[in-house]
Structure formats: C-alpha cells, structure tokens
Backbone as CSV, one residue per row, in Angstrom:
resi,resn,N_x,N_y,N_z,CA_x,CA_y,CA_z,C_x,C_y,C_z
1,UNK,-3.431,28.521,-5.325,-4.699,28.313,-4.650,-5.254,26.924,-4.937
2,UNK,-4.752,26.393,-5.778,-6.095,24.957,-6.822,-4.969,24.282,-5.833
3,UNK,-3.660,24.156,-5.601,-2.947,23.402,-4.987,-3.231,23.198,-3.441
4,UNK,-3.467,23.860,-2.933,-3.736,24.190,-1.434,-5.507,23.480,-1.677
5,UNK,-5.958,23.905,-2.233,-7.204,23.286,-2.221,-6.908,21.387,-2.476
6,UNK,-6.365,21.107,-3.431,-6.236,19.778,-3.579,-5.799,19.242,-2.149
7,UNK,-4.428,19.740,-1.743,-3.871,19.077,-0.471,-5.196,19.332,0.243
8,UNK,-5.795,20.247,0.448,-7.051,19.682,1.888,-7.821,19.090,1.618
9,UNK,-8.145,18.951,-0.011,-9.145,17.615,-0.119,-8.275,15.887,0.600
10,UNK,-7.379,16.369,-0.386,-6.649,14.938,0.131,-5.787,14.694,1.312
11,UNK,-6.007,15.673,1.873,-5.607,15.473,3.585,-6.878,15.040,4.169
12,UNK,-7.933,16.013,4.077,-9.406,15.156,5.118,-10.059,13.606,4.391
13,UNK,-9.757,13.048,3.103,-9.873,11.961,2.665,-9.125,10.890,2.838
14,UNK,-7.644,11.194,3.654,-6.813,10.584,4.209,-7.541,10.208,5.566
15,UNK,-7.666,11.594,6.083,-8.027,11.644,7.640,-9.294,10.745,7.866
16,UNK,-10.318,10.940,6.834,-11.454,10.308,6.715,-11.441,8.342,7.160
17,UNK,-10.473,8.129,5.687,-10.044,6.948,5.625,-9.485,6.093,6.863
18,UNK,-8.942,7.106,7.225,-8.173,6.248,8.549,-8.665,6.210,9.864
19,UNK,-9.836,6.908,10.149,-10.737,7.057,11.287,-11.406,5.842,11.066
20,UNK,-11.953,5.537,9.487,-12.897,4.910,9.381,-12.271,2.790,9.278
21,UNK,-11.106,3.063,9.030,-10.597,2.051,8.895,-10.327,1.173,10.569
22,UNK,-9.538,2.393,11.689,-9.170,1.958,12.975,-10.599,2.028,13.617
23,UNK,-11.424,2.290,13.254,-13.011,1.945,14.146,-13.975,0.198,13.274
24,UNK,-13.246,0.134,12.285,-13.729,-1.226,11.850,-13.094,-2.046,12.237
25,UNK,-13.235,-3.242,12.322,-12.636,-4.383,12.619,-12.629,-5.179,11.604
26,UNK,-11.423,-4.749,10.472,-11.417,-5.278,9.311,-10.175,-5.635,9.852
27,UNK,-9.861,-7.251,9.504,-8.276,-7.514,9.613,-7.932,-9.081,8.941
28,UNK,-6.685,-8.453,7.978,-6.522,-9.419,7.024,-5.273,-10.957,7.652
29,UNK,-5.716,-11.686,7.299,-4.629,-12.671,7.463,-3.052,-12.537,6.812
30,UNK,-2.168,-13.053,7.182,-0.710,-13.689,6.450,-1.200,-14.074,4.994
31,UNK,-1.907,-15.201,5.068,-2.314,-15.196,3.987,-3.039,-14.517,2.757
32,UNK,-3.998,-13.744,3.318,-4.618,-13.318,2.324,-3.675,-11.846,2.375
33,UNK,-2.698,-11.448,3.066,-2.091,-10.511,2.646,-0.828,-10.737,1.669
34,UNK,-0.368,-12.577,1.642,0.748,-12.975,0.494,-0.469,-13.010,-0.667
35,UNK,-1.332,-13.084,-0.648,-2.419,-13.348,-2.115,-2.551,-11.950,-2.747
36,UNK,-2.608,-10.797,-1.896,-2.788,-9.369,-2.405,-1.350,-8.944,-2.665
37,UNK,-0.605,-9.333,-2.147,1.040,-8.785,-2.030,1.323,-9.309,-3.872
38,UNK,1.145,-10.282,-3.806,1.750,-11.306,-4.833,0.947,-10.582,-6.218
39,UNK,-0.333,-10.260,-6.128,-0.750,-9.152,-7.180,-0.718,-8.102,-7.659
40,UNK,-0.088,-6.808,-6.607,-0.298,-5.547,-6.114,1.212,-5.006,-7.482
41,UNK,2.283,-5.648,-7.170,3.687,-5.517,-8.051,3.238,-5.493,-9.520
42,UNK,2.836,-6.931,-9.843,2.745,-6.648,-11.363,1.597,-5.844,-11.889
43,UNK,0.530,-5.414,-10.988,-0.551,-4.625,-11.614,0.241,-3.508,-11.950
44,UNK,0.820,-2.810,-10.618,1.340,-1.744,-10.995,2.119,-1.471,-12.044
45,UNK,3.319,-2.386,-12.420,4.614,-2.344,-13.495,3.372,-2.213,-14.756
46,UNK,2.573,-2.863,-15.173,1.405,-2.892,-16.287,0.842,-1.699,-16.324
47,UNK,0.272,-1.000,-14.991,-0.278,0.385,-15.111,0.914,1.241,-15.510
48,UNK,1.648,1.314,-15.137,3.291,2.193,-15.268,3.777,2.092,-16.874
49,UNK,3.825,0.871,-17.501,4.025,0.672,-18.944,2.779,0.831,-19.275
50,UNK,1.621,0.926,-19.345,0.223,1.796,-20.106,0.731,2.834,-20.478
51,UNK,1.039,3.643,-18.916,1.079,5.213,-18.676,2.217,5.522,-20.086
52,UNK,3.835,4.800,-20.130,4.589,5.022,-20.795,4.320,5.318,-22.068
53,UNK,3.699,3.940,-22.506,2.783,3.641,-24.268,1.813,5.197,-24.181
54,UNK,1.067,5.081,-23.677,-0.102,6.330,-23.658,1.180,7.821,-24.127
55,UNK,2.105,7.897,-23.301,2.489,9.542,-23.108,3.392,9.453,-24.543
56,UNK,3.490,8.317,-24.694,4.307,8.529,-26.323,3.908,8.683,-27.507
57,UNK,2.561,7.884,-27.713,1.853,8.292,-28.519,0.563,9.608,-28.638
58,UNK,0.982,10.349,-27.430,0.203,11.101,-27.345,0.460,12.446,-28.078
C-alpha cells in the first residue's frame, strides 16, 4: 500500500512538473546548458561517494 501511494505521489509531481514546465517559456541556451552539463557529473560522483562513506560507517 505505502508503495502504490508513493508511485502516485510521484507520478502527479511528475505530471505536475511537466505541465508546468511546457506552459512556461523557460529555455536554456547551448551554452548555458555546456555550463550546467559540465557541473551536473562531478556533483553527482561526490554525492555517490558521500552516500558510500556514510553507509560504511554507519
């Protein structure tokens, strides 16, 4: 039941998101999408080795 409940939260927060995104007229350049691209990799590998350190000493 807690599972089925999660997926419909995070199905209508999907659904939400993306209504709200294709009715804005938000739109990023080449550029400012190599400036976010070029950050997005190593944040993650850093969050991913936290997570690692964290579950070992836990």
């Amino acid at each position: 039941m807690t599972l089925i409940l999660i997926l419909a939260v995070l199905f209508a927060v999907l659904a939400i998101t993306v209504t709200l995104l294709e009715k804005s007229s938000f739109r990023m350049s080449n550029e400012d999408m190599a400036k976010w691209s070029k950050w997005i990799v190593p944040l993650i590998a850093i969050s991913l080795l936290i997570q690692l350190i964290r579950m070992m000493f836990a």
